[in-house]
C-alpha positions as CSV (number, residue, x, y, z in Angstrom):
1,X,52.3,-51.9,-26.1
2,X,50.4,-54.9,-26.6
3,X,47.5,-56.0,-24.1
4,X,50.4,-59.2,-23.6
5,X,52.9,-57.0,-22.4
6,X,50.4,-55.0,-20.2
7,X,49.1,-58.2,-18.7
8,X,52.8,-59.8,-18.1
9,X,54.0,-56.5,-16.5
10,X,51.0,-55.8,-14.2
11,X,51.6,-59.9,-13.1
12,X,55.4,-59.2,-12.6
13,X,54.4,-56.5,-10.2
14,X,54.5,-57.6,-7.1
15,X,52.0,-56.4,-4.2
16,X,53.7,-57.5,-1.3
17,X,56.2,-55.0,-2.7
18,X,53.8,-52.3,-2.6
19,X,53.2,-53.2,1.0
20,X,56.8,-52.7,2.3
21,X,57.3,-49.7,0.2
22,X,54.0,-48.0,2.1
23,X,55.0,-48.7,5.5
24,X,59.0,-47.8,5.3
25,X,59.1,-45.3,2.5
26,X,55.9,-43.4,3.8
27,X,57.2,-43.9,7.5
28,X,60.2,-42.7,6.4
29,X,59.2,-39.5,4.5
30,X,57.3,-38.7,7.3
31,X,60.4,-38.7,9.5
32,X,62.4,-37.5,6.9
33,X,60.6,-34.3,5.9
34,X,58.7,-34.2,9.2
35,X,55.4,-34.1,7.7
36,X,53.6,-36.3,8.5
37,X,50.7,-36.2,5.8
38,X,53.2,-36.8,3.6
39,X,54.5,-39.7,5.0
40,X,50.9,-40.8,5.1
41,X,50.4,-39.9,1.3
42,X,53.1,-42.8,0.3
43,X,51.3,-45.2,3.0
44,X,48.2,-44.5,1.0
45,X,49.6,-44.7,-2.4
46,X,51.3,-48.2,-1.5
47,X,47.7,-49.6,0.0
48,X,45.3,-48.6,-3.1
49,X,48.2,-50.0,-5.4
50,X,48.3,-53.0,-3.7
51,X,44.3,-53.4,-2.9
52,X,44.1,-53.0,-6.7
53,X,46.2,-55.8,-7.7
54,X,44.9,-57.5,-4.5
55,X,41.7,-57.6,-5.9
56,X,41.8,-58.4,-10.1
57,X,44.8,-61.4,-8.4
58,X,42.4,-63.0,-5.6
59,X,39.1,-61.2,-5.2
60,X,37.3,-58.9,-2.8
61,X,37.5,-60.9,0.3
62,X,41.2,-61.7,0.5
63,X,41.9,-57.5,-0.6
64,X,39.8,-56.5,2.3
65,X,42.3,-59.1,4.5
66,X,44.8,-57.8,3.6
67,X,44.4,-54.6,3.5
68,X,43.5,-54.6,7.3
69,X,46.4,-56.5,7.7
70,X,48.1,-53.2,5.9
71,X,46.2,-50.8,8.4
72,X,46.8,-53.5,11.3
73,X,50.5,-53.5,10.7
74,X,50.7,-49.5,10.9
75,X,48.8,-49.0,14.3
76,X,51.3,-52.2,15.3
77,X,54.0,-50.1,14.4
78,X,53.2,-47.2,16.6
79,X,52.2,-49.5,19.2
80,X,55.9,-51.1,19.6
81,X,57.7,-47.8,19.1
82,X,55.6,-46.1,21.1
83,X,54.2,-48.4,23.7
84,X,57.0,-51.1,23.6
85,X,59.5,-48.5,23.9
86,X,61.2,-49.5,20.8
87,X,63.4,-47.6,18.1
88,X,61.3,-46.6,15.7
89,X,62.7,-48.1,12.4
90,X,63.0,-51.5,14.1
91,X,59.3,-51.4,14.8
92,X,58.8,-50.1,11.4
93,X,61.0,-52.8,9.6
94,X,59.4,-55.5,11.8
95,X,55.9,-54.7,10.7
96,X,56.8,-54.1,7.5
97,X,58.5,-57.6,7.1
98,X,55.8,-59.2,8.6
99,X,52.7,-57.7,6.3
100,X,55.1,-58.1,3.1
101,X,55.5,-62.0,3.9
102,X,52.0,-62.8,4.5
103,X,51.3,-60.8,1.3
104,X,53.4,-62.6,-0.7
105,X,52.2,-65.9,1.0
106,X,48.4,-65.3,0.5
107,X,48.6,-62.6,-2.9
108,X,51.8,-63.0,-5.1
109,X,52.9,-66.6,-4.5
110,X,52.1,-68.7,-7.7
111,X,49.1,-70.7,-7.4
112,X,49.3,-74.7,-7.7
113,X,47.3,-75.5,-11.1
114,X,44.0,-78.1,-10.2
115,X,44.9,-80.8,-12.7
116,X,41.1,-81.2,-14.9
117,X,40.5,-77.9,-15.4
């Protein structure tokens, strides 16, 4: 593989993505196979994949955003299923909607180009 095709696949990827996969897949392993380190090992795995691309696409600052907008969205979770009295997987898929949209809004959407430079 050339470093072209590395490049345009690692751009393709997109992080907001990674983000819905953490919170539902790793929410539902952990309900699924009712452990719930497990279900927190997805979670994990979505975050750092994400922060990386978070970081080489928009820097430092906006990865740290988002990522507590990642951890932010989980505590939410458990806050509306568990406080709120919601079903779980609604609580889960309205979190996880939520943190995937503002992470395509602020990380994946295409920047405008600056005309000049």
């Amino acid at each position: 593989m050339t470093t072209s095709v590395l490049t345009r696949a690692r751009t393709r990827l997109s992080s907001a993505v990674l983000v819905a996969v953490g919170l539902a897949a790793g929410f539902g392993v952990a309900q699924g196979t009712g452990v719930r380190a497990l279900g927190g090992a997805v979670f994990l795995a979505g975050g750092l994949g994400a922060a990386w691309l978070w970081v080489q696409r928009r820097g430092v600052a906006v990865a740290l955003g988002l990522g507590a907008l990642y951890v932010g969205a989980f505590v939410l979770a458990h806050v509306l299923a568990l406080g709120a009295g919601l079903p779980a997987w609604l609580a889960v898929s309205l979190v996880t909607i939520a943190a995937a949209g503002v992470t395509y809004a602020v990380a994946d959407r295409p920047q405008a180009e600056v005309p000049g430079r």
